[in-house]
C-alpha positions as CSV (number, residue, x, y, z in Angstrom):
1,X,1.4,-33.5,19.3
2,X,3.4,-35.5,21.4
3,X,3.0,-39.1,20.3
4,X,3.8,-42.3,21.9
5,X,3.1,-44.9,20.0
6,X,1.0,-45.3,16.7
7,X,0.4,-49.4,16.3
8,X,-2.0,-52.0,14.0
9,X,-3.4,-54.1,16.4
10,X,-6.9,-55.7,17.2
11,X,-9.1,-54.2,19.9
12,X,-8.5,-55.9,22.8
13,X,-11.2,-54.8,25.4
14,X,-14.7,-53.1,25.2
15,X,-17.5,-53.8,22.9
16,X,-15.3,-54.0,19.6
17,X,-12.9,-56.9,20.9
18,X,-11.2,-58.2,18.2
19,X,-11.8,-55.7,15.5
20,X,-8.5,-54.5,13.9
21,X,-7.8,-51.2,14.9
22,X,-5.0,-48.7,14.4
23,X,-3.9,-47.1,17.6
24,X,-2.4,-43.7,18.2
25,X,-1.2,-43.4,21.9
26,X,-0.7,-39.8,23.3
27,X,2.3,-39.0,25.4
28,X,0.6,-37.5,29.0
29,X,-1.6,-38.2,31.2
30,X,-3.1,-36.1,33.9
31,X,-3.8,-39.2,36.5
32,X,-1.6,-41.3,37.9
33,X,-2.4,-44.5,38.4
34,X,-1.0,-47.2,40.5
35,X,-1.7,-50.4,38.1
36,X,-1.0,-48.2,34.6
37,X,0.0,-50.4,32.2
38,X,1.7,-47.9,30.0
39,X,3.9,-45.8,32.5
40,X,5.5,-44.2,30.0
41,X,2.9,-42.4,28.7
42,X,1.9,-41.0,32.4
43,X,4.2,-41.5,35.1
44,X,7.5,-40.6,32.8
45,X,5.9,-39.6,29.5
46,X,8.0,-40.5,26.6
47,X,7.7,-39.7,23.2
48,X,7.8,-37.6,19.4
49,X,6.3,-34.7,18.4
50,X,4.2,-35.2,15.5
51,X,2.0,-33.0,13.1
52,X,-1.9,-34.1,12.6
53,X,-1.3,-34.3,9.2
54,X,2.2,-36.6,9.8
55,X,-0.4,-38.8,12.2
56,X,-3.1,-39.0,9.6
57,X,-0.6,-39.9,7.2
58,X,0.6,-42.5,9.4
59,X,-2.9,-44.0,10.3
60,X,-3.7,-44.4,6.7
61,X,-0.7,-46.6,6.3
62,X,-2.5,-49.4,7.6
63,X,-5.4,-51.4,6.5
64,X,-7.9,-50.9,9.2
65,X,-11.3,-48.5,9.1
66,X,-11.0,-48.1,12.8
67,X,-8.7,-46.1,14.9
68,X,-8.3,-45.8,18.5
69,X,-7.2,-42.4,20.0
70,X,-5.7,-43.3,23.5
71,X,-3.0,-42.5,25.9
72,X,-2.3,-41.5,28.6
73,X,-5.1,-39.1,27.9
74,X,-5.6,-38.2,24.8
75,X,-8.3,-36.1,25.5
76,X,-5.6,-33.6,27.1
77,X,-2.7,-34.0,24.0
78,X,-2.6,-30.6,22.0
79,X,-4.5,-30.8,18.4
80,X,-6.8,-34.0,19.5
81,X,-9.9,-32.3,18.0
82,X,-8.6,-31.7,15.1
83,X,-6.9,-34.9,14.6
84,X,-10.2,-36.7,15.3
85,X,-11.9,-34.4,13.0
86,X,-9.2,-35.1,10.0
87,X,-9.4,-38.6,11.1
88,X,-13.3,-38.6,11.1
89,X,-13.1,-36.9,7.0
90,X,-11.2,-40.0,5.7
91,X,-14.5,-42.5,7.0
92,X,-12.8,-43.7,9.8
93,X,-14.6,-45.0,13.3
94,X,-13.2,-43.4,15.8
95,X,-12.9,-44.8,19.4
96,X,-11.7,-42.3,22.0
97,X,-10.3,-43.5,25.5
98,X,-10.8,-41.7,28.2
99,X,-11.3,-41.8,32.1
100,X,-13.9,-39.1,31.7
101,X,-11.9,-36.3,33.4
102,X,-11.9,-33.9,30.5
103,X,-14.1,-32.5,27.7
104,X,-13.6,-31.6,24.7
105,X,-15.7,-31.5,21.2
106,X,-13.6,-34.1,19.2
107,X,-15.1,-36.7,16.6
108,X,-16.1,-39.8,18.5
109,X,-18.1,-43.1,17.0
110,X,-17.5,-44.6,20.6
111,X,-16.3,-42.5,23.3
112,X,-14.7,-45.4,25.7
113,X,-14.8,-44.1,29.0
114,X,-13.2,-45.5,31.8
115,X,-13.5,-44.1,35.1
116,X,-10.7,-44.5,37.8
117,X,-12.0,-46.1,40.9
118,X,-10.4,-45.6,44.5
119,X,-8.0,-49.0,43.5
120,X,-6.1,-46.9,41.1
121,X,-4.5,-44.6,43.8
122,X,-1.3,-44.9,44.8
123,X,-0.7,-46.0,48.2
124,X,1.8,-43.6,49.6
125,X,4.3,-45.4,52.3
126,X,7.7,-44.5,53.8
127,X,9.4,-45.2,51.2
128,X,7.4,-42.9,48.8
129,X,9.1,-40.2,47.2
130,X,7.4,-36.5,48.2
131,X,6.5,-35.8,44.0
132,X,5.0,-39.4,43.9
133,X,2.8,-38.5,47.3
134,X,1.8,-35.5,45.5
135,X,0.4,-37.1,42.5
136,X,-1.0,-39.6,44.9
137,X,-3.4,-36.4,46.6
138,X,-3.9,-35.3,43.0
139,X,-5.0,-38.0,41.2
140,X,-7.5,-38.9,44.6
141,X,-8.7,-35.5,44.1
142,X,-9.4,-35.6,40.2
143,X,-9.7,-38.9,39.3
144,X,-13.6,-38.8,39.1
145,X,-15.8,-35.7,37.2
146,X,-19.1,-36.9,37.5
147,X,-20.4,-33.3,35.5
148,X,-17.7,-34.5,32.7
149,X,-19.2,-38.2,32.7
150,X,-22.6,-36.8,32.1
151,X,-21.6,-34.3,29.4
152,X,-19.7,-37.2,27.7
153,X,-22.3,-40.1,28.2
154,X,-25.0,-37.4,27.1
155,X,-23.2,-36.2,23.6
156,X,-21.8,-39.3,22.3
157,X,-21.9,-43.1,21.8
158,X,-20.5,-44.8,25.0
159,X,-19.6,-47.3,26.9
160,X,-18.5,-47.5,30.6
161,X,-15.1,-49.9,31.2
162,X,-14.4,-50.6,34.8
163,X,-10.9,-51.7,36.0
164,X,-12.0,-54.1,39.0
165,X,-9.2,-55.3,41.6
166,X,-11.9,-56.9,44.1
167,X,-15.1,-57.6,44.6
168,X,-16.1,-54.7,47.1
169,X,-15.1,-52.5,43.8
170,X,-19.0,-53.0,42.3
171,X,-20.1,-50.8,45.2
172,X,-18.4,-47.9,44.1
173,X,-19.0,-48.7,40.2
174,X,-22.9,-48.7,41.3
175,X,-22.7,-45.2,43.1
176,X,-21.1,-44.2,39.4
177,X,-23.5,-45.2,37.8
178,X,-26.4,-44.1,39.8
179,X,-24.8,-40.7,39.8
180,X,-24.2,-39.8,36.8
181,X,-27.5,-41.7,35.4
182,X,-25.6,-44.0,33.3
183,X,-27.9,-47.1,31.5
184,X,-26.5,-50.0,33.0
185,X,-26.5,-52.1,29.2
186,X,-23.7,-49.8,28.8
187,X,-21.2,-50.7,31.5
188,X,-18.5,-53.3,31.5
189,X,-16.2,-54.8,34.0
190,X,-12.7,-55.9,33.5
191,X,-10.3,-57.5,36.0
192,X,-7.4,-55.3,36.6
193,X,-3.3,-56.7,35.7
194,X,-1.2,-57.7,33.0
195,X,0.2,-61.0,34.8
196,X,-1.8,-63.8,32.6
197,X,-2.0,-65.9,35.7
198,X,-3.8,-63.1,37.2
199,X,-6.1,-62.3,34.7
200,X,-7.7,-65.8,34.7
201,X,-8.3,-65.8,38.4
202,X,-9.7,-62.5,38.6
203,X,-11.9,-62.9,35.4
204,X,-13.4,-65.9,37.2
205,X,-15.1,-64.0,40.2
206,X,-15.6,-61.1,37.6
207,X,-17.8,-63.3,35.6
208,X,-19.6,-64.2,38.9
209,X,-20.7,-60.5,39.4
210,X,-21.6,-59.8,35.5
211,X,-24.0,-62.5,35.9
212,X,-25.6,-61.7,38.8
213,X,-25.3,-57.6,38.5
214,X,-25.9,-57.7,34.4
215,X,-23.1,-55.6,33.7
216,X,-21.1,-57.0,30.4
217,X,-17.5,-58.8,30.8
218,X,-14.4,-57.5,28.7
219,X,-11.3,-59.2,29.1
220,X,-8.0,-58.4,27.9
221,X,-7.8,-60.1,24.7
222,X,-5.0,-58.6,23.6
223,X,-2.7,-59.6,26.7
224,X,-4.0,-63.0,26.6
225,X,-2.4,-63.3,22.9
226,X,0.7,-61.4,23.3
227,X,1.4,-60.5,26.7
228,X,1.9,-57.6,28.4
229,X,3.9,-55.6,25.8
230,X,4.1,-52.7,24.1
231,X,2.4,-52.0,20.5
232,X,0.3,-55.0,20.3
């Protein structure tokens, strides 16, 4: 498998915020989007090859009872079933992130799903190279699988994370949810960046629309306490 990154950290968004979690970040991602946070797992994928069994060994390094498999997309990385599975025989919980593009029958506690809204396209300009417009058509084109958000919602333990950029952003999170018959306790909303400054001001309005839609609030805990950097 081509790894990334393997880290000790805490959870830093969803409904385990602040647990302390190892993470194991996948090299490759097959989206592309405009705000990622870890470009060099997607839009120049960097990284090592590495065994299951020199992962596991890796993950068991670390004093933590929950691991996070994420990416990119870990849910395309060669071996992910098995790794979850040889993860899942050692007792540990398992949290997979995903944006719900791709099956696959892997070990998940919490499958963490998060599915790209319209804001994470790139814009294509003048200026754009023609491979970066062509990942822009792509990821437009593949970025939501409602069938695959059923399939996962429907076979494992979930919860629904949406990046938000604006307020006219809960429209299209509502059509998600209405189509793929998703139970609204589920869903969470989180204010897209990595600029601190940002975060704050977003999360207010955010908060305005969890209140008054009843979706959940996750921030970005682990930004607030670091910054935006990598292995934290």
């Amino acid at each position: 498998m081509r790894i990334s990154e393997i880290f000790y950290s805490i959870q830093g968004e969803g409904t385990l915020t602040g647990v302390p979690s190892v993470f194991v970040r996948t090299s490759g991602c097959n989206l592309r989007c405009h705000w990622c946070d870890t470009p060099y797992t997607s839009w120049k994928p960097e990284g090592k090859t590495m065994s299951v069994d020199e992962v596991v060994a890796e993950v068991r390094t670390y004093r933590a009872n929950h691991v996070v498999l994420t990416g990119g997309e870990p849910m395309i990385a060669r071996d992910i079933v098995e790794l979850s599975q040889k993860l899942a025989n050692h007792g540990m919980h398992i949290t997979i992130e995903t944006a719900g593009t791709v099956a696959a029958p892997v070990a998940c506690d919490l499958m963490s799903i998060s599915p790209k809204l319209h804001n994470s396209t790139p814009l294509v300009t003048e200026q754009t190279s023609p491979e970066d417009a062509k990942w822009s058509v792509q990821h437009e084109k593949t970025r939501y699988a409602p069938g695959v958000l059923r399939r996962l919602i429907q076979d494992y333990p979930y919860q629904l994370k949406f990046v938000v950029s604006s307020p006219e952003d809960l429209k299209e999170v509502n059509q998600i949810i209405s189509d793929i018959r998703a139970d609204p306790n589920h869903v969470l909303l989180m204010p897209e960046g990595t600029d601190e400054n940002l975060l704050r001001e977003r999360s207010q309005w955010v908060a305005e629309i969890c209140k008054e839609s009843g979706y959940r609030f996750t921030t970005r805990l682990h930004v607030s306490i670091w910054g935006n950097k990598r292995g934290i």
